[in-house]
Residue frames as a rotation matrix with the C-alpha (Angstrom) as fourth column:
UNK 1
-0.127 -0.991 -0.045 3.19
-0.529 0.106 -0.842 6.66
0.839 -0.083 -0.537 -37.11
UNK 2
0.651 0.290 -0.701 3.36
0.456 0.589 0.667 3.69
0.607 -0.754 0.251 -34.29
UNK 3
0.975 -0.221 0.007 5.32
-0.092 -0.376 0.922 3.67
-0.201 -0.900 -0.387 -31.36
UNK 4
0.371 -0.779 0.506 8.41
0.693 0.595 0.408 1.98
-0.619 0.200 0.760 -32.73
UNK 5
0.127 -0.367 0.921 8.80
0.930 -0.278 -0.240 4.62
0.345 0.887 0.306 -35.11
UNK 6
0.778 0.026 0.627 8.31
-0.123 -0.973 0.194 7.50
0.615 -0.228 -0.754 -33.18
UNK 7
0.909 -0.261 -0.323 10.70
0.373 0.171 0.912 5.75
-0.183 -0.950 0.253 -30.23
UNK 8
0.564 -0.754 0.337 13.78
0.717 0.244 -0.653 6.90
0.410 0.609 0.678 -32.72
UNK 9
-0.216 -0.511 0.832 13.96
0.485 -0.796 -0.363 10.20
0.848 0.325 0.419 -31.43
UNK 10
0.164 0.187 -0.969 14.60
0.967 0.165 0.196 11.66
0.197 -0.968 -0.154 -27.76
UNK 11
0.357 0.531 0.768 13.50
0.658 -0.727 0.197 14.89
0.663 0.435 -0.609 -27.30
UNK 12
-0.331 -0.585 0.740 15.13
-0.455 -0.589 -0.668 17.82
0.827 -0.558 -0.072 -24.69
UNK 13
-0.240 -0.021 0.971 14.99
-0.965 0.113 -0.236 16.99
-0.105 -0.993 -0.048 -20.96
UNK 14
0.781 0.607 -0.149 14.53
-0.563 0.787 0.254 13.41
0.271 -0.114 0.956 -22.04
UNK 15
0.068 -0.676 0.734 16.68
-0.438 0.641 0.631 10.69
-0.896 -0.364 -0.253 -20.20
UNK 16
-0.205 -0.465 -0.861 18.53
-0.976 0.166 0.142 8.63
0.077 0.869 -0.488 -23.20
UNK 17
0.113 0.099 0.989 17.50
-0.605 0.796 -0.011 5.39
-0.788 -0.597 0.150 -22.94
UNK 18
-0.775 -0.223 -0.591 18.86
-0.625 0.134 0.769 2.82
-0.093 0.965 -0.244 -25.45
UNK 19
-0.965 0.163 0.206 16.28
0.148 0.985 -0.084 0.51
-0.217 -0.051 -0.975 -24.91
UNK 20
-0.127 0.726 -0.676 13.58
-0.241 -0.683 -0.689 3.08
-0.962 0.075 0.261 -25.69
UNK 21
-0.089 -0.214 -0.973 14.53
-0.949 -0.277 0.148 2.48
-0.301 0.937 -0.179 -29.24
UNK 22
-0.832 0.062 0.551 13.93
0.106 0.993 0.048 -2.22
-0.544 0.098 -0.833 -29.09
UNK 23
-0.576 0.804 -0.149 11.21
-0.543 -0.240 0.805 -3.32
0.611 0.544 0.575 -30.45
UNK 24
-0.251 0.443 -0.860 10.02
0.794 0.602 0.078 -6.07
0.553 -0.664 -0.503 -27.65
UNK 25
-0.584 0.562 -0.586 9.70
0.387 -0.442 -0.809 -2.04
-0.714 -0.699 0.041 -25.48
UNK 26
-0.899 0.328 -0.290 8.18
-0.421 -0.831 0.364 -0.84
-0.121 0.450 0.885 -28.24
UNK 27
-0.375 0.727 -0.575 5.50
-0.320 0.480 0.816 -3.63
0.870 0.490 0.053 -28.52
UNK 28
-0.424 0.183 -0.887 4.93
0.871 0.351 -0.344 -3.21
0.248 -0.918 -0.308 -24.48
UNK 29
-0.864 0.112 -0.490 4.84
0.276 -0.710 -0.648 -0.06
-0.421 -0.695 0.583 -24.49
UNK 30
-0.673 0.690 -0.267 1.92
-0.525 -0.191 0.829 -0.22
0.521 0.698 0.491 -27.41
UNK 31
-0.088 0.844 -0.529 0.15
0.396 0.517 0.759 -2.71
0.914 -0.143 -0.380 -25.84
UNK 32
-0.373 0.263 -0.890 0.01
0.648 -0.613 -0.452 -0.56
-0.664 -0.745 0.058 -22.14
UNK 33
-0.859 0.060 -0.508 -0.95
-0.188 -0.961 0.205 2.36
-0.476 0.271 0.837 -24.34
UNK 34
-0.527 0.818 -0.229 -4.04
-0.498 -0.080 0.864 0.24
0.688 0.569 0.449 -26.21
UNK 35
-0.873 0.186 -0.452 -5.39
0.488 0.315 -0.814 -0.85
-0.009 -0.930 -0.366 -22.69
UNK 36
0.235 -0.877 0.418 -5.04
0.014 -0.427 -0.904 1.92
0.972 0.218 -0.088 -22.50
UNK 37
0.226 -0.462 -0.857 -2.72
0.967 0.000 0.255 1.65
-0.118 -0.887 0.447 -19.07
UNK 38
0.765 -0.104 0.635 -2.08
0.199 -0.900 -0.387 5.66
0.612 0.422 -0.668 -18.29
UNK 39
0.149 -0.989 -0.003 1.38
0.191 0.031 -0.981 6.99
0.970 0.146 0.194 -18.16
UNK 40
-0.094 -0.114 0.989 0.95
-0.898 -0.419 -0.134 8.49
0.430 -0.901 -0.063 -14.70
UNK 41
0.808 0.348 0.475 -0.47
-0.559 0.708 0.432 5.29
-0.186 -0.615 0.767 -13.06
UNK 42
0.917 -0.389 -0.092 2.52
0.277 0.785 -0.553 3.86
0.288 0.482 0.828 -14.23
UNK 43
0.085 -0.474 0.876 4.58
-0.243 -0.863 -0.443 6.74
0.966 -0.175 -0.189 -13.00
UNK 44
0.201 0.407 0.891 2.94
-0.980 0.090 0.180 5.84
-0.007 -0.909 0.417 -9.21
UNK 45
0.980 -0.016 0.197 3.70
-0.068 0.909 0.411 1.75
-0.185 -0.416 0.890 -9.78
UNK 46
0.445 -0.854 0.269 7.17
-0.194 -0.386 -0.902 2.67
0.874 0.350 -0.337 -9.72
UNK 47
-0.068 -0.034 0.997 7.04
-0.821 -0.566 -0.075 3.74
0.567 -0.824 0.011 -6.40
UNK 48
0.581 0.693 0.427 5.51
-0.813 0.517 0.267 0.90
-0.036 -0.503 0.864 -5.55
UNK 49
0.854 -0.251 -0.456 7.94
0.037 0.903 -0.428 -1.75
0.519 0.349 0.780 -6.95
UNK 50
-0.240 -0.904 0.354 10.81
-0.161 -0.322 -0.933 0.48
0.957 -0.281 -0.068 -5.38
UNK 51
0.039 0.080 0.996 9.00
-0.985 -0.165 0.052 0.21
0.169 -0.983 0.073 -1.77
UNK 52
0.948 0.134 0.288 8.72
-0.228 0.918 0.324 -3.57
-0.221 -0.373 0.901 -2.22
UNK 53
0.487 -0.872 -0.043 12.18
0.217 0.168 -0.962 -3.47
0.846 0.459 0.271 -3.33
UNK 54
0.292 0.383 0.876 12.71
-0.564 -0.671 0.481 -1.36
0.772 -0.635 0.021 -0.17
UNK 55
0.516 0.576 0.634 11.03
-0.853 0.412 0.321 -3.60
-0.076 -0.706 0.704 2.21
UNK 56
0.905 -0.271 -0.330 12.96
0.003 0.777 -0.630 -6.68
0.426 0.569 0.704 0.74
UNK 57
-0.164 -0.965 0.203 16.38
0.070 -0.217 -0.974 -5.41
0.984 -0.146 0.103 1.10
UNK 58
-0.186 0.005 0.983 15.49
-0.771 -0.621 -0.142 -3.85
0.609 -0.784 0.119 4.80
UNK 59
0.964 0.259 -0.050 13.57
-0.223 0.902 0.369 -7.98
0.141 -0.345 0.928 5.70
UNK 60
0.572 -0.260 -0.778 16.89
-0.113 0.914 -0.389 -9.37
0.813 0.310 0.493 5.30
UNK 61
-0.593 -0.803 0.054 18.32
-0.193 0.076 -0.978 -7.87
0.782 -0.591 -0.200 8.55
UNK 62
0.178 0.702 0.690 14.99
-0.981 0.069 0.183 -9.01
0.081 -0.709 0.701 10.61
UNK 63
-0.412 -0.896 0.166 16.34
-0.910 0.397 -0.118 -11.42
0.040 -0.199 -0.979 12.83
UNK 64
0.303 0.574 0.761 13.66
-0.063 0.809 -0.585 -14.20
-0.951 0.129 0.282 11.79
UNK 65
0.896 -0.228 -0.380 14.66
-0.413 -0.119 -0.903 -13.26
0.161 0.966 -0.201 8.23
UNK 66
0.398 -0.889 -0.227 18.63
-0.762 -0.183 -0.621 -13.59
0.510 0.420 -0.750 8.63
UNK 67
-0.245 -0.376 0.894 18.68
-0.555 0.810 0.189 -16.91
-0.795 -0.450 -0.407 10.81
UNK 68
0.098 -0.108 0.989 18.07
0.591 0.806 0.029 -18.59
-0.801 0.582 0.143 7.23
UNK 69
-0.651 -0.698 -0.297 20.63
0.064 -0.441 0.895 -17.87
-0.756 0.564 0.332 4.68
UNK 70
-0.823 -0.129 0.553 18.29
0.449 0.447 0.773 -19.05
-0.347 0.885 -0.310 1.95
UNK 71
0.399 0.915 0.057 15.18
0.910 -0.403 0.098 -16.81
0.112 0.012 -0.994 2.93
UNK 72
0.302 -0.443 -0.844 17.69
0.203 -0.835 0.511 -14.23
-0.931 -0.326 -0.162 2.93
UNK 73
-0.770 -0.451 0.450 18.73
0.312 0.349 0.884 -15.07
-0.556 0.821 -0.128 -0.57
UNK 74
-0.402 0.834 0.378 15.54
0.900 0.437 -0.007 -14.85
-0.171 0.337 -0.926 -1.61
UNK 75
0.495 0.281 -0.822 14.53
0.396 -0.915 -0.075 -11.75
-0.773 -0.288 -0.565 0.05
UNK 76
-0.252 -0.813 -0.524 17.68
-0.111 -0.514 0.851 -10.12
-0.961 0.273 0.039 -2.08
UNK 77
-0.873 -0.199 0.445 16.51
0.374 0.314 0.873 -11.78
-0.313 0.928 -0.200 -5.35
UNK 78
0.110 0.991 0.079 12.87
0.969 -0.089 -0.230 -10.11
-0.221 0.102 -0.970 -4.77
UNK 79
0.215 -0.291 -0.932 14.60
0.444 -0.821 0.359 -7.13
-0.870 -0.492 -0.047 -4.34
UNK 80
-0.387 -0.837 0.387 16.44
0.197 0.335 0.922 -7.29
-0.901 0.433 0.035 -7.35
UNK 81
-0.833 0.256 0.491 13.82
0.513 0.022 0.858 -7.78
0.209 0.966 -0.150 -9.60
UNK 82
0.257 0.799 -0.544 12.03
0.960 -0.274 0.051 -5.53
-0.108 -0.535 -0.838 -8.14
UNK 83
-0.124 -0.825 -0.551 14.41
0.163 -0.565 0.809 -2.80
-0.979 0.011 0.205 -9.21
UNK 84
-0.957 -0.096 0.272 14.42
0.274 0.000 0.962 -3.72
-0.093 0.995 0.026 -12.93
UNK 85
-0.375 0.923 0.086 10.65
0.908 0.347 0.236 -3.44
0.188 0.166 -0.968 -12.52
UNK 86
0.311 0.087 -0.946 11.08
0.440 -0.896 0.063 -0.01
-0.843 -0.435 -0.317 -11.28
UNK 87
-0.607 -0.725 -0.324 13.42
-0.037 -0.382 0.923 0.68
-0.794 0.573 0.205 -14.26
UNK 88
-0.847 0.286 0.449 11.33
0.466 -0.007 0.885 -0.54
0.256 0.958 -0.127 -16.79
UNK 89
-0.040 0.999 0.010 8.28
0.977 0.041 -0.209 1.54
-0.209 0.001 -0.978 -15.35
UNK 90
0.423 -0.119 -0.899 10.00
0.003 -0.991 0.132 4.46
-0.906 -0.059 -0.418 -15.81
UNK 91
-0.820 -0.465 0.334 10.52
0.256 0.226 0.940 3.22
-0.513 0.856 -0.066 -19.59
UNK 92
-0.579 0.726 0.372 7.41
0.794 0.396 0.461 2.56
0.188 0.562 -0.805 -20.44
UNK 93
0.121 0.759 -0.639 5.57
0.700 -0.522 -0.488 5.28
-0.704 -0.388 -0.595 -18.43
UNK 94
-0.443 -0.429 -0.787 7.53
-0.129 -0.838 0.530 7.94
-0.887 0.337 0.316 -20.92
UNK 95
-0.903 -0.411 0.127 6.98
-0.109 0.504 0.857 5.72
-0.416 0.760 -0.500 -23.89
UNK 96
0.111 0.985 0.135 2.79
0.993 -0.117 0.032 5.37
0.047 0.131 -0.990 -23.39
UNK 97
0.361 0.422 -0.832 2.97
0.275 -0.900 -0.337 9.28
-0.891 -0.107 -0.441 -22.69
UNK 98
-0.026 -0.118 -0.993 4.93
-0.590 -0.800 0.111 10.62
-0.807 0.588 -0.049 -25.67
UNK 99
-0.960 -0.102 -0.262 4.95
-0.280 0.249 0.927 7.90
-0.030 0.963 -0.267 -28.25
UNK 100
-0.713 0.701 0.001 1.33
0.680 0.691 -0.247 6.78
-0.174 -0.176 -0.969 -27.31
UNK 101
-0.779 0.152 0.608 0.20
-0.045 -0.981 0.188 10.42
0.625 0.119 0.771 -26.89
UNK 102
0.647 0.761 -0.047 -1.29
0.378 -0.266 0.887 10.32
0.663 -0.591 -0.460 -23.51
UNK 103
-0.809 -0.529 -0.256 0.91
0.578 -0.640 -0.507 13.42
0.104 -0.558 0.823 -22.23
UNK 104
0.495 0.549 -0.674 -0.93
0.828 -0.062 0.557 15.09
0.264 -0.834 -0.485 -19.55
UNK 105
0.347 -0.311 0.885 -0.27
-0.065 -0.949 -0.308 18.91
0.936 0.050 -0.349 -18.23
UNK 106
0.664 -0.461 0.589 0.83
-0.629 0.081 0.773 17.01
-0.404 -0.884 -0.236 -14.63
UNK 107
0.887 -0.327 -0.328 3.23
-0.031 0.665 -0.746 14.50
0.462 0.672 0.579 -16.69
UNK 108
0.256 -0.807 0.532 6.27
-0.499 -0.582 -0.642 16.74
0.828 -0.102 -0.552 -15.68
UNK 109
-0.047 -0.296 0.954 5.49
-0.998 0.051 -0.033 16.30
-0.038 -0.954 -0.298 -12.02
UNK 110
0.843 0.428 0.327 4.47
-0.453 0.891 0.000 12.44
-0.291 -0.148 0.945 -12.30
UNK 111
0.661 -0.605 -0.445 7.42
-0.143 0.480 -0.865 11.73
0.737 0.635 0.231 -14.16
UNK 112
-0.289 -0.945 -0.154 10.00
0.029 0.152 -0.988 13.13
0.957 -0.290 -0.017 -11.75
UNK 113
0.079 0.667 0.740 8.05
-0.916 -0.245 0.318 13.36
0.393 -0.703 0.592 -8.38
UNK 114
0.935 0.238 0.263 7.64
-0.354 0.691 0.631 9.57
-0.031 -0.683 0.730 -7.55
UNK 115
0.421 -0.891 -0.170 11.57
0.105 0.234 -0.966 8.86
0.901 0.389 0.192 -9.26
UNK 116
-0.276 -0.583 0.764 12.64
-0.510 -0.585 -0.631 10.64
0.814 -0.564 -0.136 -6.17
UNK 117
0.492 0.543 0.680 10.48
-0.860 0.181 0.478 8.50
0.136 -0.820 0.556 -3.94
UNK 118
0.899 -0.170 -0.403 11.60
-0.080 0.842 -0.533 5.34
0.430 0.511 0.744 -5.92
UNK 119
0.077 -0.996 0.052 15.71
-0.176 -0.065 -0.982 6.21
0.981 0.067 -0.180 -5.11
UNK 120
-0.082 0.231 0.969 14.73
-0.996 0.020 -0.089 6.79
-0.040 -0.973 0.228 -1.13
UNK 121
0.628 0.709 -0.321 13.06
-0.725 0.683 0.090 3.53
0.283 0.176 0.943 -1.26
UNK 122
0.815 -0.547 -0.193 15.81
0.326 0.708 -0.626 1.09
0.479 0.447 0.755 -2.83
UNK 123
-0.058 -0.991 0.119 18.54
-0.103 -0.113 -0.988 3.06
0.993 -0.070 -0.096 -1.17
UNK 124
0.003 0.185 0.983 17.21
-0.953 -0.296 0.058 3.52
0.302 -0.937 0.175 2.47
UNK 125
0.595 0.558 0.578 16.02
-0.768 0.607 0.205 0.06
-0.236 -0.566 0.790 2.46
UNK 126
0.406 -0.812 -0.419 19.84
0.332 0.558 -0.760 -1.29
0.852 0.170 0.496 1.34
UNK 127
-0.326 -0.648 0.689 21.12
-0.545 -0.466 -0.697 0.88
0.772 -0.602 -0.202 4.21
UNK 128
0.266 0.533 0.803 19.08
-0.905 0.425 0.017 -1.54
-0.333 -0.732 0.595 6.54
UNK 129
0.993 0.097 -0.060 20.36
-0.109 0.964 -0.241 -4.35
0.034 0.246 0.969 4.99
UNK 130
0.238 -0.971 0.021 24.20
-0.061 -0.036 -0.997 -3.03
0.969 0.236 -0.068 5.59
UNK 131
0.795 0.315 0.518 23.66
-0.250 -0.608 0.753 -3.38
0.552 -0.728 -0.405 9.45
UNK 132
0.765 -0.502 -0.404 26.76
0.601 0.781 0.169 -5.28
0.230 -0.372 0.899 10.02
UNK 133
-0.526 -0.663 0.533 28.58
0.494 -0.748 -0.443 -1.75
0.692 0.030 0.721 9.68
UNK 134
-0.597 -0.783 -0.173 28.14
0.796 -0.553 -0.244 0.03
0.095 -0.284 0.954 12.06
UNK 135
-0.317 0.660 -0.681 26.70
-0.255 -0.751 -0.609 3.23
-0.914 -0.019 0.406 10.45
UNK 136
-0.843 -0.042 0.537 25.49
0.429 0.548 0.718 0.86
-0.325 0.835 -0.444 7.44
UNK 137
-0.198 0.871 0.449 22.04
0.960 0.265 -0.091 2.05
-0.198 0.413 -0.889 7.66
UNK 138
0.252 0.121 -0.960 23.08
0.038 -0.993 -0.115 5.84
-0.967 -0.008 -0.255 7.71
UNK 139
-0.668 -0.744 0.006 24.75
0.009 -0.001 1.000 5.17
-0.744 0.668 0.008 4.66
UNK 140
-0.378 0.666 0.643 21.36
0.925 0.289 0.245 4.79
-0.023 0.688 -0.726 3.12
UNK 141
0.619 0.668 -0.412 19.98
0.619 -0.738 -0.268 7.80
-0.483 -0.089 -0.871 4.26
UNK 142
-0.601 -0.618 -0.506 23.25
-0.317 -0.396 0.861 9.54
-0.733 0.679 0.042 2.51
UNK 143
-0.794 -0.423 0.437 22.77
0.351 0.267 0.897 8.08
-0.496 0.866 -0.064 -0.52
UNK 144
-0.042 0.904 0.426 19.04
0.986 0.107 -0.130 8.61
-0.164 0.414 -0.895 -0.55
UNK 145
0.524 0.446 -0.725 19.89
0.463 -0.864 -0.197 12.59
-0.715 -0.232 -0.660 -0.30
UNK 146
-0.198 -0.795 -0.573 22.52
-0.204 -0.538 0.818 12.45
-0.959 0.279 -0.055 -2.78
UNK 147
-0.658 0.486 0.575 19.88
0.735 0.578 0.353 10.80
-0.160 0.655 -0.738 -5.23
UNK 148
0.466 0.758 -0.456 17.72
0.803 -0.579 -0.142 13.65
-0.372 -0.300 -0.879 -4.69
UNK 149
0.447 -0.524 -0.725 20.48
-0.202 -0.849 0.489 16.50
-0.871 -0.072 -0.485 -4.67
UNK 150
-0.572 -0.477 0.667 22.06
0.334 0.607 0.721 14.46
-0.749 0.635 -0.188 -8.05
UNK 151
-0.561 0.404 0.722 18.55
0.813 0.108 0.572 14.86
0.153 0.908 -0.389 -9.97
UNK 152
0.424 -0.031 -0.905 18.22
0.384 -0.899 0.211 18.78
-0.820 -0.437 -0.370 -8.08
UNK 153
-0.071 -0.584 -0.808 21.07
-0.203 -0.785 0.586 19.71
-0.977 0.206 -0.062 -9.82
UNK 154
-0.839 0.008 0.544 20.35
0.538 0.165 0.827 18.41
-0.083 0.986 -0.143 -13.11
UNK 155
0.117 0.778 0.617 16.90
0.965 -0.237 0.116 20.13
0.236 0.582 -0.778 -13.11
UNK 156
0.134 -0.360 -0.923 18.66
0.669 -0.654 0.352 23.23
-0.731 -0.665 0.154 -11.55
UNK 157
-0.907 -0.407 0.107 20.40
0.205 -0.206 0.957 23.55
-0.367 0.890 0.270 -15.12
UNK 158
-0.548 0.758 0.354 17.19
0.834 0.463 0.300 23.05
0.063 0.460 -0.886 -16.61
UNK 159
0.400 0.751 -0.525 15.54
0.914 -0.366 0.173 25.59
-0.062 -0.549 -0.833 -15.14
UNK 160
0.312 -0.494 -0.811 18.28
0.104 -0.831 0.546 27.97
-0.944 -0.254 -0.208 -15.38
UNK 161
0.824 0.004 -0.567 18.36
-0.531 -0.344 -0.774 27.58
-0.198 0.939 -0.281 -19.36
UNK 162
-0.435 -0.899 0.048 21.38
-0.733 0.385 0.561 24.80
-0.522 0.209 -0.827 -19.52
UNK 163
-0.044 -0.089 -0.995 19.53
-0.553 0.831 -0.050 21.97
0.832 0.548 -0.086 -20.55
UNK 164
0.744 0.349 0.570 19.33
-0.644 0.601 0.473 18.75
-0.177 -0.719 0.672 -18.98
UNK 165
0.067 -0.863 -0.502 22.21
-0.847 0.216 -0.486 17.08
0.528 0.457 -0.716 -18.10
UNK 166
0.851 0.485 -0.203 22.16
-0.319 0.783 0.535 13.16
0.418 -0.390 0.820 -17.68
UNK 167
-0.222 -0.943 -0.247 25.94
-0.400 0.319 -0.859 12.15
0.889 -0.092 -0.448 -16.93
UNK 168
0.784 0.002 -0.620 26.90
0.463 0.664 0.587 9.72
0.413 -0.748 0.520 -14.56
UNK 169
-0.671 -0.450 -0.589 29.09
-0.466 0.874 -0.137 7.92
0.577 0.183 -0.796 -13.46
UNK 170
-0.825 0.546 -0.144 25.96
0.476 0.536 -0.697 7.37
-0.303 -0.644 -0.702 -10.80
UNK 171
-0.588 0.805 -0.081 22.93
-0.768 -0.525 0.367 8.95
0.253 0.278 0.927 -12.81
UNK 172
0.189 0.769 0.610 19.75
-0.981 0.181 0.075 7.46
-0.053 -0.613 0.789 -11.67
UNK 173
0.855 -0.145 -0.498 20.21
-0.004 0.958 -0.286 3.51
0.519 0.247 0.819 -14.22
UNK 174
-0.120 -0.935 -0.334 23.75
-0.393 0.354 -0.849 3.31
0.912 0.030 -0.410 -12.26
UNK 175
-0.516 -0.007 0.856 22.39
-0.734 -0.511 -0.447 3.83
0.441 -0.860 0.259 -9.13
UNK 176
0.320 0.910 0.264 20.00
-0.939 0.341 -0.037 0.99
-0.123 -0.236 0.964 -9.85
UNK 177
0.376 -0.600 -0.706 22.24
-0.379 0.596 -0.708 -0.98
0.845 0.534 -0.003 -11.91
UNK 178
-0.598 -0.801 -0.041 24.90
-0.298 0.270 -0.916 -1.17
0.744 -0.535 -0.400 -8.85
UNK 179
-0.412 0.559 0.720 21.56
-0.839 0.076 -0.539 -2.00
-0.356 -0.826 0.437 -6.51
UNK 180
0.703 0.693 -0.163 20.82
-0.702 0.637 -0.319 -4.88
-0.118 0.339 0.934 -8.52
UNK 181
0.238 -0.916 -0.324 24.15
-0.338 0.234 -0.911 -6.02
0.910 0.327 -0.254 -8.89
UNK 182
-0.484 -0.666 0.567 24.57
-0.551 -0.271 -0.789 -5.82
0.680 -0.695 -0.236 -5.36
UNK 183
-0.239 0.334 0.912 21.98
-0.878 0.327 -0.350 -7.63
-0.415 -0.884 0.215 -4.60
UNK 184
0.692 0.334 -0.640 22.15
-0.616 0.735 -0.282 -10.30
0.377 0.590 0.714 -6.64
UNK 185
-0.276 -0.958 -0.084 25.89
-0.208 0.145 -0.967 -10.58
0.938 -0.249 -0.240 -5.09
UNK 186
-0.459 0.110 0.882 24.15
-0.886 0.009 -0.463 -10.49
-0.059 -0.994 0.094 -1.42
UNK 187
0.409 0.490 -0.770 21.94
-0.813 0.578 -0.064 -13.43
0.414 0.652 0.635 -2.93
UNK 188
0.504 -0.575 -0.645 24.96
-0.034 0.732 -0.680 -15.58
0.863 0.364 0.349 -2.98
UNK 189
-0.495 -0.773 0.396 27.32
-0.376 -0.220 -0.900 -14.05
0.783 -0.594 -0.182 -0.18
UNK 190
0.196 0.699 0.688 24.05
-0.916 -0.121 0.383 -14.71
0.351 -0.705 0.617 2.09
UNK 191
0.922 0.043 -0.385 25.13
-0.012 0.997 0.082 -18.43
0.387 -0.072 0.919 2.33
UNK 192
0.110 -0.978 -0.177 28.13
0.594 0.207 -0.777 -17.19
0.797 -0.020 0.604 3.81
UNK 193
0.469 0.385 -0.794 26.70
0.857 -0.413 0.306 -14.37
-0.211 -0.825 -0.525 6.15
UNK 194
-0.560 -0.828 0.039 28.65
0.624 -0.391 0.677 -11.79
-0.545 0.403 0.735 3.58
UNK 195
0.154 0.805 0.572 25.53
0.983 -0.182 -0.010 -10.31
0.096 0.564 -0.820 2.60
UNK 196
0.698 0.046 -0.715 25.95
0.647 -0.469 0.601 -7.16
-0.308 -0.882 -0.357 4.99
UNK 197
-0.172 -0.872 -0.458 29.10
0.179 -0.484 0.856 -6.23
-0.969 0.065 0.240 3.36
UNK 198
-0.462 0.084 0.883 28.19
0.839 0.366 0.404 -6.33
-0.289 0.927 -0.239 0.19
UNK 199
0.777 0.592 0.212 25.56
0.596 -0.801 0.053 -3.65
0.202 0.086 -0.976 0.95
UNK 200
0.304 -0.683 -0.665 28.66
0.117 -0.665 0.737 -1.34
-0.945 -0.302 -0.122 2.42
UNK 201
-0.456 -0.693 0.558 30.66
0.573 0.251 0.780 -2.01
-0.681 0.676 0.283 -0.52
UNK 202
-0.127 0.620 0.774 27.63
0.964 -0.108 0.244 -1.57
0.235 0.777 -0.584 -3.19
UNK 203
0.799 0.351 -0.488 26.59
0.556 -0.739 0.379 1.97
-0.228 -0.574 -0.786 -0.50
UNK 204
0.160 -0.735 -0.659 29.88
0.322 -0.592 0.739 3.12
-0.933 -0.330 0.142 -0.49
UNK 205
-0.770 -0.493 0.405 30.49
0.515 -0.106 0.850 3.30
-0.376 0.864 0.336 -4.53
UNK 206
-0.056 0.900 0.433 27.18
0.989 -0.008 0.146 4.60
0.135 0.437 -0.889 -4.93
UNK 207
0.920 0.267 -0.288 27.76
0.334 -0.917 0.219 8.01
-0.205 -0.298 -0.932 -3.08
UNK 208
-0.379 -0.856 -0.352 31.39
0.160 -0.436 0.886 8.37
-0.912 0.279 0.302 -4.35
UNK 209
-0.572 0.385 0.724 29.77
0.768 -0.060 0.638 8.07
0.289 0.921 -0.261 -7.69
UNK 210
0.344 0.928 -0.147 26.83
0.939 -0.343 0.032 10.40
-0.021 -0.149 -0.989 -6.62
UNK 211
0.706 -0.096 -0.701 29.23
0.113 -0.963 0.246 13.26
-0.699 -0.253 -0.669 -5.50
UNK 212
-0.560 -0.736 0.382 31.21
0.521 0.046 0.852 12.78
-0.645 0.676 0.357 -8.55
UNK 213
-0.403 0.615 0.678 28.12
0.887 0.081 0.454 13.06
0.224 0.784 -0.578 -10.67
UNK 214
0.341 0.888 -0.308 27.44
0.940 -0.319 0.122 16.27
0.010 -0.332 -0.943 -8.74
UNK 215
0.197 -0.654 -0.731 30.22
-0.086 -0.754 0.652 18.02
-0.977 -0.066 -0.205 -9.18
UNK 216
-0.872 -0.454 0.181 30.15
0.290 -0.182 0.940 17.34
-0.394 0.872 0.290 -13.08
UNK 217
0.163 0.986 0.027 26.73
0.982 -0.160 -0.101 18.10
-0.096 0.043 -0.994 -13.30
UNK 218
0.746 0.192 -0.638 27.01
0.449 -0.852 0.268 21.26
-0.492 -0.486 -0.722 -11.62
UNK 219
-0.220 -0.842 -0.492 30.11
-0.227 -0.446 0.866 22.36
-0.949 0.302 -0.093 -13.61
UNK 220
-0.314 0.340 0.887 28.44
0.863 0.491 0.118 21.10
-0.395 0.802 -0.447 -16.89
UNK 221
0.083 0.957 0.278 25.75
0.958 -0.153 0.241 23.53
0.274 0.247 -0.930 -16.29
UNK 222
0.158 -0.610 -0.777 28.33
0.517 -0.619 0.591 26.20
-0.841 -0.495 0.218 -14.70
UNK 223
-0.651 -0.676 0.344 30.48
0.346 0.139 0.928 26.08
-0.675 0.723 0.144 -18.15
UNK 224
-0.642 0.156 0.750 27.13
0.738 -0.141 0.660 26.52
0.209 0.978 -0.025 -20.56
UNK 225
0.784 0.592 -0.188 25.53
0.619 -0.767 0.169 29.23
-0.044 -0.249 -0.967 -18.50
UNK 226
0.148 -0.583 -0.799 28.98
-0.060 -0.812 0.581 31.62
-0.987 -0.038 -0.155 -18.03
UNK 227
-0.705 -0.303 0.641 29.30
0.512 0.408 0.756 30.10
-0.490 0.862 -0.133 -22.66
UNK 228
0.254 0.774 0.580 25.95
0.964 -0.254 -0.083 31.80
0.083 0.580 -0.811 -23.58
């Protein structure tokens, strides 16, 4: 059985991903897997794309950076795709471990261990790019604990015999989604000096979403523990 065939099906505590199921990841995630590229090391360049994501976002409010709209622009589009590059390592890393079969008795921790760095990363280093507010750059450090406390309570359940529960409306892909979005939007606004807000804007929906997503979590996993 290849990968493509095995990618049909998405076992307990796995994240849903529809794109697990393509064939263009399934014929990446084969070729990383006949390298063979292991899933962990992939697990760890996560991290890495999120810190240059990070670092990106956080450049654009260094004041050699933000006296030119268009190296600000830039900065935001590295960022960006830097993000998706995070996303898709946390596709692929699953994909070489269970359809590839190179699952590992530390997998668990590799899997969800750097994820948490990754969120810190991309959020902390938008909150440095919102400095036009104020408390723009606390706003990262919120978000980065409600990214944390978001995928807490989902392994809380877990752990306590609910299951894993992915729901949004800010589960981890929104969280990125609306960081890529947002900077793709700062991109543009940057030619206007509207970048700044953008991050507020993008910050602020992210942790209303977050403490939504924590309070259905947590009441998900309330509901089928008091049901058993």
């Amino acid at each position: 059985m290849n990968i493509n065939e095995k990618s049909s099906a998405t076992p307990a505590g796995r994240r849903p991903i529809k794109a697990r199921g393509s064939r263009w990841a399934a014929g990446i995630a084969a070729m990383l897997a006949g390298v063979p590229v292991k899933p962990n090391t992939i697990s760890i360049f996560s991290v890495v794309f999120a810190g240059i994501a990070g670092a990106c976002f956080a450049a654009t409010a260094w004041p050699r950076a933000a006296s030119s709209a268009s190296v600000v622009a830039m900065l935001f589009v590295c960022g960006a795709l830097c993000v998706q590059m995070r996303l898709l390592c946390n596709l692929f890393d699953g994909m070489v471990a269970v359809e590839g079969g190179f699952q590992t008795k530390s997998g668990e921790i590799f899997n969800e261990l750097p994820d948490r760095f990754a969120d810190a990363l991309v959020l902390i280093g938008l909150g440095y790019a919102a400095d036009v507010f104020r408390f723009g750059m606390e706003l990262g450090y919120v978000a980065a604990v409600l990214a944390v406390i978001t995928a807490y309570v989902r392994a809380l359940g877990a752990a306590a015999g609910a299951g894993h529960h992915f729901m949004g409306p800010m589960a981890k892909q929104h969280r990125m989604a609306a960081a890529t979005i947002a900077s793709l939007l700062s991109a543009v606004a940057a030619f206007w000096s509207w970048q700044g807000w953008v991050a507020v804007a993008a910050l602020g929906v992210m942790i209303a979403g977050m403490l939504v997503t924590i309070a259905r979590r947590a009441r998900r996993v309330v509901r089928v523990l008091e049901n058993k």
